[in-house]
PLY file of the C-alpha trace (Angstrom):
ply
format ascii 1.0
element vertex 443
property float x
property float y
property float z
element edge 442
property int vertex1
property int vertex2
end_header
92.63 80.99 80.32
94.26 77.46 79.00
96.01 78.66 75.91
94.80 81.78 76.27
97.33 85.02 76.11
96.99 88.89 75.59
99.39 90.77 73.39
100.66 94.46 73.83
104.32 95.79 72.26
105.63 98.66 74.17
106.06 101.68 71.87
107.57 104.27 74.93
110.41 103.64 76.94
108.61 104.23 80.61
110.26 103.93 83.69
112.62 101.00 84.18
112.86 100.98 87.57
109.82 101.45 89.52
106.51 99.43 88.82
103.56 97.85 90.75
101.59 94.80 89.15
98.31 93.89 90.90
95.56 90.63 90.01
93.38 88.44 90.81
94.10 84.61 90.02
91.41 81.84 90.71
93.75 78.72 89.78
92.58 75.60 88.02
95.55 72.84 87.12
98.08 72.66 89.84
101.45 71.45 89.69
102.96 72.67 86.49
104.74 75.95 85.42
102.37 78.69 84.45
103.59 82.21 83.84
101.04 84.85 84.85
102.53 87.66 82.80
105.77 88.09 81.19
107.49 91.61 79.75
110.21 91.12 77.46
111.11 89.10 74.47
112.97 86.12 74.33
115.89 85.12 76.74
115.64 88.88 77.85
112.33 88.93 80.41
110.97 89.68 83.15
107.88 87.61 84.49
105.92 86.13 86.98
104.83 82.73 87.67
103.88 79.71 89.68
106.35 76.79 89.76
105.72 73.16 89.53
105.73 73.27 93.37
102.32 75.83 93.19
105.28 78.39 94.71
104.64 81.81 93.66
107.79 84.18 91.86
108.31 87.00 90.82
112.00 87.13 88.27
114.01 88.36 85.67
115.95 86.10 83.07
118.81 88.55 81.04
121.40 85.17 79.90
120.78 84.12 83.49
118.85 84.55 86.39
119.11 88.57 87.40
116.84 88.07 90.35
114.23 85.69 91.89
111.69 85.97 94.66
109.95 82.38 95.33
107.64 82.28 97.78
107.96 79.35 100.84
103.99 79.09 100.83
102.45 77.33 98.32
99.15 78.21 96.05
96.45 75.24 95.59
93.09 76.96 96.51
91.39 76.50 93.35
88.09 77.35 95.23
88.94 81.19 95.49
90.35 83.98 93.66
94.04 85.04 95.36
94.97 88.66 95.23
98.38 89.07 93.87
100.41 92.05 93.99
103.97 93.04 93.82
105.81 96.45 93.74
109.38 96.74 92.19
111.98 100.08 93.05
115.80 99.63 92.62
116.22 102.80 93.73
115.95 101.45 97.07
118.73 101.27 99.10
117.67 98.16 100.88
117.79 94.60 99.00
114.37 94.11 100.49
113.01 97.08 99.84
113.54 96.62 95.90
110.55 93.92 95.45
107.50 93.61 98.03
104.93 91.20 97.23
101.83 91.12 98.91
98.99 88.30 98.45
94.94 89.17 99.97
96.51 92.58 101.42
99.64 90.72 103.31
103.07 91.30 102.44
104.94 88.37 102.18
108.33 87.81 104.08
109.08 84.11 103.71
110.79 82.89 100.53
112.35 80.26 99.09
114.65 82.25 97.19
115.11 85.69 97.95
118.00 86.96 95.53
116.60 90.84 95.01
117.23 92.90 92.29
120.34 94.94 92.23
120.07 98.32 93.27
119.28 100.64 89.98
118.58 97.49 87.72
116.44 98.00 84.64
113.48 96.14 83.91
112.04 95.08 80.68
108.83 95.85 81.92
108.51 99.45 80.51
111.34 99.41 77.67
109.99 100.40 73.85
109.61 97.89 71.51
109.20 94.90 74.32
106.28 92.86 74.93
103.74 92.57 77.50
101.82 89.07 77.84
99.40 88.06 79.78
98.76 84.56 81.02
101.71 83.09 79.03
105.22 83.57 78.54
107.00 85.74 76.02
107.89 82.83 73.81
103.78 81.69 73.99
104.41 78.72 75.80
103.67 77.58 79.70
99.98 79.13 79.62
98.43 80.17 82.73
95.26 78.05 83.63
92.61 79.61 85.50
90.59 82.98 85.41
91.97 86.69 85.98
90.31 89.39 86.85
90.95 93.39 87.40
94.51 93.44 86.50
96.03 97.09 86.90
99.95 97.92 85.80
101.55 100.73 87.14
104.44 102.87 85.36
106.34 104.71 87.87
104.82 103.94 90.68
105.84 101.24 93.75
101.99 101.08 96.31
101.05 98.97 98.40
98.05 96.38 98.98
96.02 99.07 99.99
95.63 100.57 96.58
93.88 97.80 95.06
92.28 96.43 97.64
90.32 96.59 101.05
88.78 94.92 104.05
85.04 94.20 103.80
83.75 96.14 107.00
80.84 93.35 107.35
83.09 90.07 106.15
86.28 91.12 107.05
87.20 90.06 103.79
89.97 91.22 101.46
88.02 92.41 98.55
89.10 94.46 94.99
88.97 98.15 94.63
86.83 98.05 91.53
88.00 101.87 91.18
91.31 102.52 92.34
93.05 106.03 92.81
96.49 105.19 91.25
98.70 107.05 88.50
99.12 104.58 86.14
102.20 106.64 84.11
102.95 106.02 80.34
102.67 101.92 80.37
100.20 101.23 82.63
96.67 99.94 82.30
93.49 98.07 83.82
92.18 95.65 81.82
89.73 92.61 82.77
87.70 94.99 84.75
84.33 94.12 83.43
83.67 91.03 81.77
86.29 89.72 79.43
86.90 93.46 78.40
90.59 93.90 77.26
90.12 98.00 76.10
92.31 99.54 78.67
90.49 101.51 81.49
93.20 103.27 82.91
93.07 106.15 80.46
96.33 105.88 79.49
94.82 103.81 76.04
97.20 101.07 76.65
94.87 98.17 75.24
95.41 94.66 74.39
95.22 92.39 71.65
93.59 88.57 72.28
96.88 86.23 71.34
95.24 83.04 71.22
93.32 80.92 72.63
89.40 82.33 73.50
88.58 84.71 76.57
85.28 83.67 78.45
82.74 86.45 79.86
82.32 84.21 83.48
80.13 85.48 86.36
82.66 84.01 88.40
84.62 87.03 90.00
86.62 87.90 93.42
83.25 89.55 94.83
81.48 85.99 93.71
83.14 82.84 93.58
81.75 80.21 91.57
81.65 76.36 92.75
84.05 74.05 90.39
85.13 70.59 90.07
87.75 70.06 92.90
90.93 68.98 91.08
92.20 68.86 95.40
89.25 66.08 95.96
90.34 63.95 92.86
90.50 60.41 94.29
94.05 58.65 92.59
92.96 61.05 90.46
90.10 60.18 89.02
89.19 62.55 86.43
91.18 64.81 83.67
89.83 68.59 84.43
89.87 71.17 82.05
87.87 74.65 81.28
88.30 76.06 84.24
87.70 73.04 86.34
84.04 72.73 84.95
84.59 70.09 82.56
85.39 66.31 83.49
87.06 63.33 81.41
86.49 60.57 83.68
88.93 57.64 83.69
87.84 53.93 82.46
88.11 51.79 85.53
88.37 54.36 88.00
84.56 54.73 89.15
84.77 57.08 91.83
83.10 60.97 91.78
84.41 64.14 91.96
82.77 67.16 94.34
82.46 70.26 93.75
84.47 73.00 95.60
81.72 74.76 97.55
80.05 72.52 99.77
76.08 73.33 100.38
74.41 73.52 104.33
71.54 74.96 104.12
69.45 77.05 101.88
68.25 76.14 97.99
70.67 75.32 95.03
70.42 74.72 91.27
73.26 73.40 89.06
73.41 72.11 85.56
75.22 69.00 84.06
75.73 68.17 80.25
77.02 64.69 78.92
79.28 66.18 75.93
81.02 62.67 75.28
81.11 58.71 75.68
82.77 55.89 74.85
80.36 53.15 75.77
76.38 52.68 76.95
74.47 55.45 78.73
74.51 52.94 81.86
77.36 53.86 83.58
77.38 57.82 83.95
76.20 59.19 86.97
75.31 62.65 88.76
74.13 63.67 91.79
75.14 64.75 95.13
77.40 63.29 97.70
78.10 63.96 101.49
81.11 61.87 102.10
84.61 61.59 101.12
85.51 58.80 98.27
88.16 56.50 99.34
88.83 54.38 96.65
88.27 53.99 93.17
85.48 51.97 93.14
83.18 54.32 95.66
80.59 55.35 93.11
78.24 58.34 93.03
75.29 56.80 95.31
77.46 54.29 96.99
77.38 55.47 100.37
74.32 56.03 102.88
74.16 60.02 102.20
75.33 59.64 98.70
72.51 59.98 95.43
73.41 59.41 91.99
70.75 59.58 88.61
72.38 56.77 86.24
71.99 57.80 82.53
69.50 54.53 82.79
67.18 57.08 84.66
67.79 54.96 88.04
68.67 56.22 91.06
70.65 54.87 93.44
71.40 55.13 97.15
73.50 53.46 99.72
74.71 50.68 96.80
70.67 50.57 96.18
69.11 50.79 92.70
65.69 51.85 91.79
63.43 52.84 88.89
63.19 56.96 89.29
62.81 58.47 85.90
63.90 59.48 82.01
67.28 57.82 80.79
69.83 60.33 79.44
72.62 60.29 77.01
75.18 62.64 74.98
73.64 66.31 74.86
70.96 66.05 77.67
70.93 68.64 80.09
70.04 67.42 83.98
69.26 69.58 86.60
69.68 69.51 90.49
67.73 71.17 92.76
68.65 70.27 96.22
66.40 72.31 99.19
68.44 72.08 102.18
65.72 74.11 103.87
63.47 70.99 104.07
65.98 68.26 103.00
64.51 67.55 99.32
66.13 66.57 96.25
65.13 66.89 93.14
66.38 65.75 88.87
65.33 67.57 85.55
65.97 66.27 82.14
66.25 69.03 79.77
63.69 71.25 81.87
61.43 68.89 82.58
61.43 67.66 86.12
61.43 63.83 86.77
59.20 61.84 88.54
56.45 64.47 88.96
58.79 66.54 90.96
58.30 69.85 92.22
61.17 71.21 93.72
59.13 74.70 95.16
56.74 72.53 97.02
58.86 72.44 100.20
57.83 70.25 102.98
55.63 68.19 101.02
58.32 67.29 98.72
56.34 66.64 95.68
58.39 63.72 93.69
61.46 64.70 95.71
63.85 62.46 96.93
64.41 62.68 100.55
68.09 62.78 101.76
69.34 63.35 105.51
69.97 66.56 107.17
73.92 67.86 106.21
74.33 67.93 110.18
74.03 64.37 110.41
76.12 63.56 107.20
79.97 62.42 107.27
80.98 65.56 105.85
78.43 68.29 107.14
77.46 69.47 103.96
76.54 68.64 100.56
78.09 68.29 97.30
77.25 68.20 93.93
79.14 65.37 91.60
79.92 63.36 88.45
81.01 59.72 87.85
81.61 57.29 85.01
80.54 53.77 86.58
82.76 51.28 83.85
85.67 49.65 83.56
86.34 50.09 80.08
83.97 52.97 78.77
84.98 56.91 79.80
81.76 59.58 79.94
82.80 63.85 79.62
80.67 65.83 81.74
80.15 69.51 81.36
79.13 71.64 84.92
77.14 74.95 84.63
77.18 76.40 88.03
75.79 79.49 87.23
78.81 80.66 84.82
76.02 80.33 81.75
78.40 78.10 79.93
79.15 74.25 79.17
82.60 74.43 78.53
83.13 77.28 76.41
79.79 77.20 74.96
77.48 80.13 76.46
73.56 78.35 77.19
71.54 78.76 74.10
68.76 80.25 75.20
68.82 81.20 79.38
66.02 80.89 81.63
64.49 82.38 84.89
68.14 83.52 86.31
68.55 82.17 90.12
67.93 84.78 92.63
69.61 87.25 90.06
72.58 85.09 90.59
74.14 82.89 87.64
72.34 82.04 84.35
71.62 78.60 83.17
69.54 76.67 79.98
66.58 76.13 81.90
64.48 78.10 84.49
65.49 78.05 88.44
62.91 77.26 90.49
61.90 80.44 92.70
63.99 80.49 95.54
66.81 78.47 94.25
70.39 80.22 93.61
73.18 79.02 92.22
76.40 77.65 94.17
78.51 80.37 95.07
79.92 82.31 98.02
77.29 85.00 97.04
74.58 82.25 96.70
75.53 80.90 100.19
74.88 83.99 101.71
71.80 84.76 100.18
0 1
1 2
2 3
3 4
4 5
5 6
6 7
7 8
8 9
9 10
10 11
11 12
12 13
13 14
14 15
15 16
16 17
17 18
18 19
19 20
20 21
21 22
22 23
23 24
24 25
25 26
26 27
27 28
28 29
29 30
30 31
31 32
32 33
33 34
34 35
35 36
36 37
37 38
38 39
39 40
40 41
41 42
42 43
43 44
44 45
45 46
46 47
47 48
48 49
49 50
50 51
51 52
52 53
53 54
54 55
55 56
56 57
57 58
58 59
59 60
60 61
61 62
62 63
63 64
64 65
65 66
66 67
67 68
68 69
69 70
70 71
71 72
72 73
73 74
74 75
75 76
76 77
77 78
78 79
79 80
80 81
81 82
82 83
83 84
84 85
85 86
86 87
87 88
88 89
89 90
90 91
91 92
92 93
93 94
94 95
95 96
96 97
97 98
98 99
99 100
100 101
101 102
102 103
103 104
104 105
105 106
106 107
107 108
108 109
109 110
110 111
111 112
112 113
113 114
114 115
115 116
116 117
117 118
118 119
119 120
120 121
121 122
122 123
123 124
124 125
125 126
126 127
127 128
128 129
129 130
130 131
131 132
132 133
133 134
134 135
135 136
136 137
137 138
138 139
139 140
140 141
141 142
142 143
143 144
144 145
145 146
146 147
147 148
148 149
149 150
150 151
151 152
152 153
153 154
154 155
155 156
156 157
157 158
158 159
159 160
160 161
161 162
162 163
163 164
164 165
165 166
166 167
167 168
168 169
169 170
170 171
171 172
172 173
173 174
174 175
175 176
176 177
177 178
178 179
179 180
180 181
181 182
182 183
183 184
184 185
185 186
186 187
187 188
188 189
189 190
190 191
191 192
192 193
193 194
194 195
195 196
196 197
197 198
198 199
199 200
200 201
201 202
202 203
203 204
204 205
205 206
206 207
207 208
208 209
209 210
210 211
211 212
212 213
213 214
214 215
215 216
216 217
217 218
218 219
219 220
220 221
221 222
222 223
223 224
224 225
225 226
226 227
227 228
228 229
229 230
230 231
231 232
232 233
233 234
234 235
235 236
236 237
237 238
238 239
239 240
240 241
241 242
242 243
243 244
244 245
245 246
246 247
247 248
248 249
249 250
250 251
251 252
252 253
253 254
254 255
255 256
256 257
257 258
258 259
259 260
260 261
261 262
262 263
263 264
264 265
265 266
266 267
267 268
268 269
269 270
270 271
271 272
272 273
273 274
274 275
275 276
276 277
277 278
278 279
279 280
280 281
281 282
282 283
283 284
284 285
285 286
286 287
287 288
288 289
289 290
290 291
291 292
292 293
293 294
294 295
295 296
296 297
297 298
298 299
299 300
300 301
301 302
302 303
303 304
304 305
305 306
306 307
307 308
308 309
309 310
310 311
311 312
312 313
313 314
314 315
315 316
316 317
317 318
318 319
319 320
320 321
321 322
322 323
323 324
324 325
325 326
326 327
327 328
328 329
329 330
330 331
331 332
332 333
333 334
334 335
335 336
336 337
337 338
338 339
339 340
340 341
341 342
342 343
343 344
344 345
345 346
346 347
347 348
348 349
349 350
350 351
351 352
352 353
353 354
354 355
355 356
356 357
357 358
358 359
359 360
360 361
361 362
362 363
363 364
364 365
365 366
366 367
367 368
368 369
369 370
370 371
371 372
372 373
373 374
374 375
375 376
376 377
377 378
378 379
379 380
380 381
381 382
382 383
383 384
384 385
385 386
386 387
387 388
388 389
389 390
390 391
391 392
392 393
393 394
394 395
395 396
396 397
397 398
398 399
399 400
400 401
401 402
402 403
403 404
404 405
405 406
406 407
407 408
408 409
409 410
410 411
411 412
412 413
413 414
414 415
415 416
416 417
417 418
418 419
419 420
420 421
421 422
422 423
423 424
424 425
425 426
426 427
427 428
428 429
429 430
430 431
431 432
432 433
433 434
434 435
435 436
436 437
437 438
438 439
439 440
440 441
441 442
């Protein structure tokens, strides 16, 4: 949601006092200010963010700070969606009692700042003719960058956790109440609910208007978290993220790769990467999978013993060793991993057409496969897929499909065979392959 907000002007004074906000926030950049939602306009607001520190607040700002709840923890999962909820009632006679916020069903009760609202303050949060803004703040600036999903407001209400959200009996899992039983009162609304939809499903016909920026119809979800680039595993760093964490501006003379955030063990996976830009020859840009942690900017995709990497010259290489494998690739080809942990095979497509005779549902025999060694018996205990740029002075953008069914913003032109009716990519998944995500690992 980079530079993305939604728009909605208040036209009935609601209640002022007692509200309940609930979402759920898979982060991307860390480190910065990004306002989650703000109600207000201008000095006069009340919002929530995360701070430069990836602390967690919930505040209002009236020619000074009113109130402020910061959180002591700090937020820099970027693997997993975070359920965040707080409840607001100045009624309360208790300072503590006037703001409760709970993250993944806990209530939190160790803050940084903890200066509560005064008992009976108004809010801007339900007042006519104010704003409500998601994923920036009221001025449009300091963007929230990430994905949301099921976002419910509440007019007049202050619940708890367990009105959005439950324990998996079988995981033990928080997970979203995809139908909650809440009043949602004159202001309040669900939105996000399925897909990208913004048409309020609360019944109360409170919808929103898209801002700015452009809203993305992911797969990715709090029931199924998708793998991204991890901006955590980002050696000096080495890469400029963007889109979500799918999309990677590598660095000139910082070679080393970037993982994904999901790590694979066992079982069959498909992924898609596009070139979308470079600065110098095809020779440098690499992808592939890696088992072991960079540790310096020179570590290249393919440099280590459990480490494989398919140069844009259509080499491969291996534990620093390079040899002929197939097609070269530029700007705008499409290459495909298959990796089948099942009988330790890997395999490379260019543009749906598998390289060096490979046939990735062929399993033991490993038909043109690449054979790698057993996760178990690799530094990190699992494998990853990755990107590199191998130059000094060139740069290479790579665009990840993980099963999202986009390249950046750009939905696949025309989708194939979907994998194990989980995630959609350009070309057909082998049978028996799934994409990369906590649903795909369980599979």
């Amino acid at each position: 949601m980079a530079s993305t907000r939604l728009d909605r002007t208040i036209s009935s004074t609601g209640n002022r006092k007692i509200l309940t906000f609930s979402a759920w926030i898979k982060r991307s950049k860390l480190g910065v200010w990004q306002n989650v939602a703000s109600f207000g306009q201008g000095g006069n607001r009340d919002y929530i963010a995360f701070d430069s520190s990836d602390r967690f607040e919930v505040a209002q700002y009236a020619g000074g700070q009113t109130y402020q709840i910061k959180t002591t923890r700090v937020f820099r999962d970027t693997s997993a969606f975070y359920h965040i909820q707080y409840a607001i009632d100045t009624n309360q006679a208790t300072a503590s009692n006037r703001l409760k916020i709970y993250v993944n069903g806990v209530q939190e009760t160790v803050f940084t700042n903890s200066s509560y609202p005064a008992e009976d303050l108004q809010m801007y949060y339900n007042l006519s003719g104010e704003n409500q803004k998601i994923g920036s703040d009221t001025d449009n600036s300091n963007y929230f960058d990430g994905s949301m999903s099921h976002i419910n407001y509440i007019d007049g209400t202050a619940y708890d956790a367990s009105a959005f959200g439950e324990t998996d009996t079988t995981t033990g899992e928080w997970k979203a109440k995809t139908s909650p039983s809440v009043t949602y009162g004159n202001n309040g609304f669900f939105i996000l609910k399925d897909g990208n939809g913004i048409t309020d499903q609360s019944g109360e016909g409170n919808d929103f208007t898209l801002g700015g920026g452009t809203l993305t119809d992911l797969k990715d979800n709090p029931d199924n978290t998708f793998a991204v680039f991890n901006t955590l595993d980002n050696y000096y760093p080495a890469m400029t993220l963007s889109n979500g964490n799918t999309k990677a501006l590598t660095i000139a003379g910082k070679y080393t790769y970037i993982p994904t955030t999901l790590g694979m063990t066992s079982g069959k996976y498909y992924a898609e990467i596009k070139v979308t830009a470079q600065s110098g020859s095809q020779d440098a840009m690499v992808i592939g999978i890696t088992s072991t942690s960079s540790g310096a900017t020179t570590d290249e995709l393919g440099h280590y013993a459990n480490d494989y990497g398919y140069y844009g010259t259509g080499n491969l290489q291996n534990n620093d060793s390079n040899t002929s494998y197939g097609s070269s690739y530029t700007t705008g080809d499409i290459i495909g991993i298959a990796i089948d942990l099942d009988n330790n095979k890997l395999y490379f497509s260019k543009n749906g057409v598998w390289q060096n005779s490979g046939v990735p549902t062929s399993g033991s025999t490993g038909t043109g496969a690449v054979s790698i060694t057993d996760p178990d018996s690799t530094p990190r205990g699992a494998y990853f897929f990755a990107v590199n740029n191998w130059s000094s002075t060139t740069t290479a953008t790579f665009e990840a499909n993980f099963g999202n069914g986009y390249f950046g913003t750009t939905a696949v032109s025309s989708a194939g065979t979907n994998a194990s009716e989980n995630g959609i990519f350009e070309y057909d998944v082998p049978t028996g392959y799934t994409a990369l995500s906590t649903k795909g690992l369980n599979l």
